[in-house]
C-alpha positions, 0 to 999 in steps of 0.5 A: 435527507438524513440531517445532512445539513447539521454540518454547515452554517445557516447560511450553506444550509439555506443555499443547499435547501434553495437549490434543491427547491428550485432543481426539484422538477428538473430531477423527473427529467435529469435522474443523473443531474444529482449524481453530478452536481455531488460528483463536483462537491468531491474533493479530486482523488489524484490519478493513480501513478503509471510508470514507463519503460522497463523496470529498472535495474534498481528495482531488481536491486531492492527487491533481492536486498531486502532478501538479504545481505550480499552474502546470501545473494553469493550463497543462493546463486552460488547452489544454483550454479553448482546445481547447473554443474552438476546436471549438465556434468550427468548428461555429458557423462551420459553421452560418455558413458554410451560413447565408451560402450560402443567403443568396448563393443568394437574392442570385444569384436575386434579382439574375439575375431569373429568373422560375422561382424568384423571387417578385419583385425587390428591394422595401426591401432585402429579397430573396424567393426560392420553389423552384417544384419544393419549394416552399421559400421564404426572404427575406434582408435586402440591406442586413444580408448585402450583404457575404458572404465568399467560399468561399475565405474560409471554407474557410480560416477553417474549416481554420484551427479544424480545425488549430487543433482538432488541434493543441491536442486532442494538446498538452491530452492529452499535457500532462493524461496526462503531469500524471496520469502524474506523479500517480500515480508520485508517489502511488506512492511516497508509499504504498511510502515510507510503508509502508517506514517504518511500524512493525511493529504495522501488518504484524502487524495488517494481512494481507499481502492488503489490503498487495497490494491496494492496491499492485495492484488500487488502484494499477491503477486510479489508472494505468489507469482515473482518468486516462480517466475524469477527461480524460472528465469535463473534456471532455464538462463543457467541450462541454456548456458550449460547446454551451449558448453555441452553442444559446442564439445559434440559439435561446434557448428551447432552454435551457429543456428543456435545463436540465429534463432537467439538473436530471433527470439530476442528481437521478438522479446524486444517487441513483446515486453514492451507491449506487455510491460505496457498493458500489465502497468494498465490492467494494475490501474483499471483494477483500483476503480473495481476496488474503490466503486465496491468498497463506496457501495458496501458503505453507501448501501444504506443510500443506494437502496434509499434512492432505488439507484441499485441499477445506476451503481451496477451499470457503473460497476459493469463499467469499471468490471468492463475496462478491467476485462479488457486489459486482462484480455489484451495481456493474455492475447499478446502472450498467446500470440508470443507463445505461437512465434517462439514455436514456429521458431523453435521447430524450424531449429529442430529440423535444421540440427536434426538434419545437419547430422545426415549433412555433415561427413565424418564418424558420427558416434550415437552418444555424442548424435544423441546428445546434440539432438536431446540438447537441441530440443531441450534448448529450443524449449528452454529458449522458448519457455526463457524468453516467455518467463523473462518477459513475464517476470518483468511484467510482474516486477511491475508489482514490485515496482507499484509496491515501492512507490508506496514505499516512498511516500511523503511522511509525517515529521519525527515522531519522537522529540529530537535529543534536548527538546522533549517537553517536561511530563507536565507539559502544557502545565497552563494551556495556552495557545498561540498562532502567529501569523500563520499560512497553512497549504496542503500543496505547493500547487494550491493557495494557502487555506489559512492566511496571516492567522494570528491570536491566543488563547489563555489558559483555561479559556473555553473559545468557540470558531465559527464561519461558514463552510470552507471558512478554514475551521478545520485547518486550524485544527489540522495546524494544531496537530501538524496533520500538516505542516504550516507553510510559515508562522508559528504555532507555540502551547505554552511557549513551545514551538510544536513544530520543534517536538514529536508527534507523539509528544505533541498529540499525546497532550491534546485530546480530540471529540471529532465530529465522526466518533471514532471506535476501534474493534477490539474491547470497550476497556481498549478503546478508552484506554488503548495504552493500559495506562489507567486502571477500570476505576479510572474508567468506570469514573468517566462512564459514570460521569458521560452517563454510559456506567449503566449502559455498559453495566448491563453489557454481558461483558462489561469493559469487555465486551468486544466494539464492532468496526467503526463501533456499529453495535453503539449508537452515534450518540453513544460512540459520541459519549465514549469519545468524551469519556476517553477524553476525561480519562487521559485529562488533558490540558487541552481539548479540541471539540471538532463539532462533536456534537453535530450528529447526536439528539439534543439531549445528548447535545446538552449533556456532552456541553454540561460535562465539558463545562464541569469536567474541563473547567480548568482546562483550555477548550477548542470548540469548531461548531456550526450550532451556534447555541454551543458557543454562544457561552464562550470566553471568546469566539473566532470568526474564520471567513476564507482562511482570515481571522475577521473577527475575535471577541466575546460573542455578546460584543460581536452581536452589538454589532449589525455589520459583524459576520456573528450578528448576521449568522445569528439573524438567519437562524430566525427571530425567536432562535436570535433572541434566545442566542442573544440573552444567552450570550449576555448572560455568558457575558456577565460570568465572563466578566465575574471571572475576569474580575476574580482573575484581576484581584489573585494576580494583585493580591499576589503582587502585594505579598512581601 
């Protein structure tokens, strides 16, 4: 056990000691029964949210405005329209073009009279025309094709479409991927901001693998994988409208068979979006276990091999890996099977055009038979291949969906002071802390933590909290610095609600040693003084009074030398030390000490509560402390036990007491232990009264002036 006990009170610590004692033979014979007793401690993660039915249309909304305005929606739709126009327009004048050479051939024939070919001359207008050898034969009316353009004519029509094509292909392109491209750094953003800014019961109940997932796998698709598929969608529904306009000027009876097999394809789409929608939505959620089990092993890795549960972790992960793999599966076979009706589909659609034309009656020319049946196949795949995209992009749009969810997170409060309401730069000038009758819940659904908490705290006064786990000593602090808001109460520092202020006003003025000492990656100058604000004297200074000046003098950079994530190139001691130096840079009037010293030697113990004493002497402390010895010399102490306050004295006074919770805290650290904490408390006592007396005697001495 790695001092895993130093963060609770004697008393928790004596319940988990026995417990392991009394478990010890059970563990041979139940090798998971502590992963399940941990797994209760665990506070519950919330499931990650699944939403049903078909994407709304608001989705697609947002999604193209936060690619722009309206005008650069009408602007890229309009290229993609006039894009459509231009290639249906080339292959109608195709069919034209071959049209009028059958109909110049006729006329050459008929006007040559050759004998050989021509059935007879010009009889009412109408020329004849039989090929001996194939026996092919035609008619064409003089008077309605007297004039035919030359082939000059139409080969510079038909460059003109195939330019016109070329040019308003590219521009409609790189307009939609630029809109799309857009969209998604603007999607991005409002996710990364709205993550920034939420509060802390979201990353307390939400795993870092769903966080990941959505910033990975998620934002992947938005960037890769939508914007393909939805240029798809645009296109192949604008061919499909251009080649119902061009088959329905060869022949009308086309649309019959065309609108049958539509109607077929969309019941079949009907059928397999809502399964596919369904089975994406659940391949999205199994995917943040993977993420979550792997990013706690890597941390954990240290442990897991400790323990020798490499195999225990790994059949997990296999688990995790398992679900996932049969999501993914499940959604490539229901595509696949999709894919296979729209094709038997398709082709019995081909077969019934290609026949239609051996049916019907009438003079058939080879472009306008030509063109239905190359629109005919084309059609046939571009339903097939619509449909598939549709039901795809409303899959994938499941992303951005899962993307704005995490857009519309609660928030934290303003960050800026309302106009008329930021405090003056001096503020809090004195340091006095306030509670007033206060609740705090972190959820409408669950009890409050701190219940009817109400004491002050005067200026320059050095006040230990103490209780056992769950006693609500860490909420005080999440009070304090509105990591959640109090259900009712108030809070005032000198004689301002901080509830009426920003975060920043308010956060910026009270400095913090959490009991994990937090370091940035970046260099040692950033991470004492991430604003800049102070100059390397300022914080050689405090290096020097924390004992680290030599530490960091010998580093080959100096303030430069570049921290590790999370500081790893420092020990804990030391990460513990650089917090209390960036704390006696920004000397605040305020400083909380969140059990800054459970995880550092005694030594390092000592120097950590002698520089607090000196260094903030004439400022207000806030010690939360399960090492009773660190709060032992305090002005004051609170007693937290279920979210009250039960007890609020000076410790000496609370150990006169047999029946106080502080009496029997101190006894269950032994009788040796209780002595010394006694003595020190008396003796704390004394200076305390010393100091109350000086404080008697300026205020009446000031009272006395004329």
């Amino acid at each position: 056990m790695d001092d895993n006990l130093n963060r609770m009170s004697a008393r928790s610590s004596d319940d988990c000691v026995s417990q392991c004692s009394a478990n010890r033979l059970q563990h041979q014979n139940s090798g998971s029964s502590e992963v399940s007793s941990v797994a209760g401690s665990i506070p519950e993660m919330a499931a990650e949210m699944q939403a049903r039915g078909s994407v709304g249309s608001r989705v697609y909304w947002v999604y193209f405005s936060a690619g722009g305005n309206c005008m650069v929606i009408l602007l890229v739709f309009g290229l993609c329209v006039l894009s459509q126009l231009a290639i249906s327009g080339g292959d109608y004048w195709m069919s034209y073009w071959s049209t009028v050479e059958e109909h110049r051939l006729i006329m050459s024939e008929a006007n040559s009279g050759s004998s050989q070919n021509v059935t007879g001359p010009i009889v009412n207008d109408t020329a004849s025309y039989q090929d001996s050898n194939s026996g092919y034969s035609a008619t064409t009316d003089v008077a309605e094709w007297g004039w035919l353009p030359s082939r000059e004519t139409c080969i510079y029509v038909y460059s003109g479409l195939v330019a016109s094509v070329i040019i308003l292909s590219v521009c409609s392109v790189i307009c939609f991927f630029t809109m799309c491209m857009r969209a998604s750094i603007n999607l991005h953003n409002a996710m990364f901001t709205s993550i920034t800014r939420a509060t802390m019961r979201f990353f307390n109940s939400n795993p870092s693998g769903q966080i990941l997932n959505r910033f990975s796998k998620d934002m992947g698709t938005v960037d890769e994988i939508v914007p393909l598929t939805m240029i798809d969608c645009i296109q192949i529904g604008l061919s499909l409208l251009g080649i119902i306009v061009v088959v329905a000027v060869v022949n009308v009876w086309l649309l019959i068979p065309a609108a049958v097999m539509f109607l077929i394809f969309c019941i079949l789409r009907v059928y397999f979006v809502a399964t596919s929608r369904s089975v994406k939505r659940l391949e999205g959620i199994t995917r943040s276990p993977v993420f979550s089990h792997l990013s706690a092993s890597l941390q954990g890795l240290t442990t897991i091999r400790a323990l020798g549960a490499q195999a225990m972790l790994e059949k997990e992960f296999d688990g995790h890996q398992d679900l996932h793999s049969s999501a993914w599966y499940m959604f490539i076979t229901t595509t696949r099977a999709f894919s296979v009706w729209l094709d038997s589909t398709c082709l019995l659609y081909i077969i019934v055009v290609t026949f239609s034309f051996f049916i019907m009656s009438g003079d058939q020319y080879g472009g306008s038979v030509g063109l239905a049946i190359t629109q005919a196949v084309t059609l046939t795949g571009l339903l097939q291949w619509g449909i598939r995209q549709s039901a795809e992009l409303e899959t994938q749009m499941t992303s951005v969906e899962r993307v704005l969810e995490y857009s519309r997170i609660e928030k934290e409060p303003s960050l800026e002071s309302p106009p008329g309401r930021k405090p003056k730069d001096d503020w809090p000038s004195q340091g006095v802390i306030m509670f007033d009758k206060v609740f705090l819940t972190y959820s409408k659904d669950e009890p409050p933590v701190l219940k009817n908490v109400s004491f002050v705290l005067r200026p320059a006064e050095k006040v230990g909290v103490v209780g056992r786990t769950g006693a609500g000593k860490s909420s005080l602090i999440a009070a304090l610095f509105r990591l959640a808001d109090i259900s009712s109460g108030q809070i005032q520092i000198d004689g301002i609600d901080i509830a009426s202020i920003g975060l920043h006003d308010l956060r910026s003025k009270i400095s913090i040693i959490p009991q994990e000492p937090v370091l940035f990656s970046g260099s040692l100058r950033e991470n004492l003084d991430p604003f800049s604000e102070y100059s390397d004297a300022a914080l050689w200074a405090a290096l020097a009074e924390v004992e680290l000046k030599q530490v960091v003098d010998e580093l080959p950079a100096g303030l430069s030398h570049r921290v590790s994530e999370g500081g790893s190139n420092f020990s804990v001691g030391q990460r513990q030390l650089l917090c209390l130096a960036r704390a006696i840079i920004r000397n605040n009037k305020i400083l909380v000490l969140d059990e800054a010293t459970a995880n550092v030697d005694p030594q390092t113990d000592e120097l950590i509560q002698a520089t607090v004493r000196d260094k903030f002497a004439d400022c207000t402390v806030l010690t939360i402390a399960h090492r009773l010895h660190t709060v032992m010399d305090s002005d004051r102490i609170v007693i937290m036990d279920a979210g009250h306050v039960v007890k609020f004295d000076h410790p000496h006074l609370l150990l006169t007491s047999k029946h106080d919770v502080l009496y029997q805290m101190v006894q269950q650290m032994g009788p040796a232990m209780a002595e010394s904490l006694c003595k020190m408390a008396q003796a704390s006592y004394k200076k305390y009264l010393e100091k109350k007396k000086k404080h008697v005697e300026i205020s009446e001495s000031i009272t006395d002036l004329p």
